[in-house]
C-alpha positions in Angstrom: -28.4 -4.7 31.0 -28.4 -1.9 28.8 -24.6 -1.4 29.1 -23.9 -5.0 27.9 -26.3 -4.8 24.6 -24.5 -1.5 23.8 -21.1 -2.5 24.4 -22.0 -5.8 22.3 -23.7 -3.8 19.3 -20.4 -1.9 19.6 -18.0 -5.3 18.9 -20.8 -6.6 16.5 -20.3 -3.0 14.6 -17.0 -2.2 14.6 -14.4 -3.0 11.7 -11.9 -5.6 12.8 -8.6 -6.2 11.2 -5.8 -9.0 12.1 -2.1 -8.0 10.9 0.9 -9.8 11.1 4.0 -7.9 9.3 7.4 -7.8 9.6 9.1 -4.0 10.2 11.3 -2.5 8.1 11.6 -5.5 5.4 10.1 -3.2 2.7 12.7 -1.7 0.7 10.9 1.3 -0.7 13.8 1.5 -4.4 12.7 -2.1 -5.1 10.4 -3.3 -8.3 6.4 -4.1 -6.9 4.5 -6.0 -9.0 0.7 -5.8 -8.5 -2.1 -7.5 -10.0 -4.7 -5.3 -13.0 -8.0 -4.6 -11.5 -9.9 -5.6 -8.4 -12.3 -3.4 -6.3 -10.9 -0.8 -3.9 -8.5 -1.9 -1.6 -6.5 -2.8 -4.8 -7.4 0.5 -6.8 -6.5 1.9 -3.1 -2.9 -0.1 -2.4 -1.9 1.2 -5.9 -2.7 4.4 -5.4 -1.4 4.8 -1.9 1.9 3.2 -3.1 2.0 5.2 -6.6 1.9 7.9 -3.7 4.7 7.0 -2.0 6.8 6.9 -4.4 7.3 2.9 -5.1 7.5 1.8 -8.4 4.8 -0.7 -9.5 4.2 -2.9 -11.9 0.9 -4.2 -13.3 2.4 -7.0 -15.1 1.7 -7.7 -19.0 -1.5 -9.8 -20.3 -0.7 -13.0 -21.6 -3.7 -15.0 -22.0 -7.8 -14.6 -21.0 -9.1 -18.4 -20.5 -12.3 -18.6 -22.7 -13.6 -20.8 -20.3 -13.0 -19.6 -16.9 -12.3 -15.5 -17.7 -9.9 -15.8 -15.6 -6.7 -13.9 -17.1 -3.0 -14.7 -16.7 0.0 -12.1 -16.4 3.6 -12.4 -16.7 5.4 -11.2 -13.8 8.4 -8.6 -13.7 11.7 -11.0 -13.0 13.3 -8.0 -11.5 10.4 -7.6 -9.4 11.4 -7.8 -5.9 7.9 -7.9 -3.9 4.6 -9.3 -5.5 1.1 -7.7 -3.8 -2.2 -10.0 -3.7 -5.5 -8.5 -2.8 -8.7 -10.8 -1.8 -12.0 -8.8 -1.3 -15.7 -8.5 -1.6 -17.8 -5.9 -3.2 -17.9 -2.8 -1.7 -20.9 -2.1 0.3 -22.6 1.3 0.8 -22.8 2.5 4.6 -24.0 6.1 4.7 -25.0 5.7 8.5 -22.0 3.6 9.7 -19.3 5.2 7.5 -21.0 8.8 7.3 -17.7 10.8 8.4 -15.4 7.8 7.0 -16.1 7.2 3.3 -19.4 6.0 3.1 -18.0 2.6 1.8 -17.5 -0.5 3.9 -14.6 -2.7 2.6 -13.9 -6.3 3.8 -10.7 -7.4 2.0 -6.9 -9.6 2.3 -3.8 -8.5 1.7 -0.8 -10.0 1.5 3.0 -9.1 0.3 5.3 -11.8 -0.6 9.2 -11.1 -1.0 9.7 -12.6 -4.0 13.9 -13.3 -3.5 13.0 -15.4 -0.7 9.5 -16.2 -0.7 8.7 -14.8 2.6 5.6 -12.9 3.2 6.0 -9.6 5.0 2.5 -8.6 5.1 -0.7 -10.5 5.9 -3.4 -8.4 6.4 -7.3 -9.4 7.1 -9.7 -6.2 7.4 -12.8 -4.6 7.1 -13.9 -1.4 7.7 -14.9 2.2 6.3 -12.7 3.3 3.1 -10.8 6.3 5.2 -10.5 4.2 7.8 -8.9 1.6 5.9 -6.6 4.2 3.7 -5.1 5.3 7.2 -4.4 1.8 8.6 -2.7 0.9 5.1 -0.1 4.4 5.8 0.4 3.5 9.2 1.2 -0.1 7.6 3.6 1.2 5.2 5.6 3.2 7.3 6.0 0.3 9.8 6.9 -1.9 6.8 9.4 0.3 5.2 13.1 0.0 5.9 14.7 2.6 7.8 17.2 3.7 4.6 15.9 6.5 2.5 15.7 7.2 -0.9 18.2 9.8 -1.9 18.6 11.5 -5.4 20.7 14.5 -6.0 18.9 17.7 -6.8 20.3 21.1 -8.4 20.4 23.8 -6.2 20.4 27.2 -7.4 23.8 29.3 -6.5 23.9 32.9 -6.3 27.4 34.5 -7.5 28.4 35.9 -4.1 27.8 32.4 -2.7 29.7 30.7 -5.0 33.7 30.8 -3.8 31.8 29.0 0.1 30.3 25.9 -2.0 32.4 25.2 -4.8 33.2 22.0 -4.5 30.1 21.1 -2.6 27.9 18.1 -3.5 24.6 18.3 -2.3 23.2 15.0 -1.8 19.3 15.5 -0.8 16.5 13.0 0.7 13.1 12.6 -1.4 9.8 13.9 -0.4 7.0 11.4 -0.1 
């Protein structure tokens, strides 16, 4: 009896998530346009993406309705993939989420391709904020198309190394 109330406490307790994506549709060069504000997972998604290199927008303010508050933004037309976040006030967990953030998050996400209005990323979750930042990475990299992002970089020659390379072009990956 005391194994089944423990290993119920432990599904009544544990952060759940449902994803549905599909791999390697994200192209990681391409405009994101994300919405001002929100709670943590947003702050979070920017953040982590502002990490990895992707550009993001925020969008310009157009208009605050007066009687709603709710706000309106104009969205990047070169902006390839659009990022919606649904959530709930954070709630403090210093027993549950001791080693894990201390914050429990219960939040939606969802990324639309924009050029053909398919979504790539539906994502229902709660759970403890570190938690939640590592799930989001492991996300990403399933997300993110198999093509790197490559810029050229100057490498520093020494003379007597000069007559092997000199007409090499050194074309480089970027570091996330």
């Amino acid at each position: 009896m005391r194994k089944i109330i423990f290993v119920l406490l432990c599904f009544i307790l544990c952060g759940c998530n449902s994803v549905y994506l599909k791999p390697h549709t994200l192209d990681t060069n391409a405009l994101i346009y994300t919405p001002r504000a929100g709670y943590s997972m947003a702050r979070s998604i920017k953040q982590t993406m502002d990490e990895r290199g992707y550009d993001v927008s925020v969008g310009k303010l157009i208009r605050v309705s007066e009687v709603t508050g709710g706000e309106a933004y104009t969205i990047p037309t070169n902006a390839k993939y659009a990022v919606n976040v649904k959530e709930r006030t954070e709630i403090l967990r210093p027993i549950w989420c001791v080693f894990n953030g201390f914050w429990w998050w219960n939040f939606n996400v969802s990324i639309i391709d924009r050029t053909n209005n398919e979504e790539i990323l539906s994502w229902r979750g709660r759970g403890c904020a570190n938690s939640s930042i590592d799930k989001l990475n492991k996300i990403f990299d399933e997300l993110e198309t198999t093509k790197q992002k490559t810029t050229n970089k100057k490498v520093n020659i020494k003379d007597e190394d000069s007559e092997i390379i000199e007409s090499l072009v050194v074309l480089t990956t970027q570091d996330d």
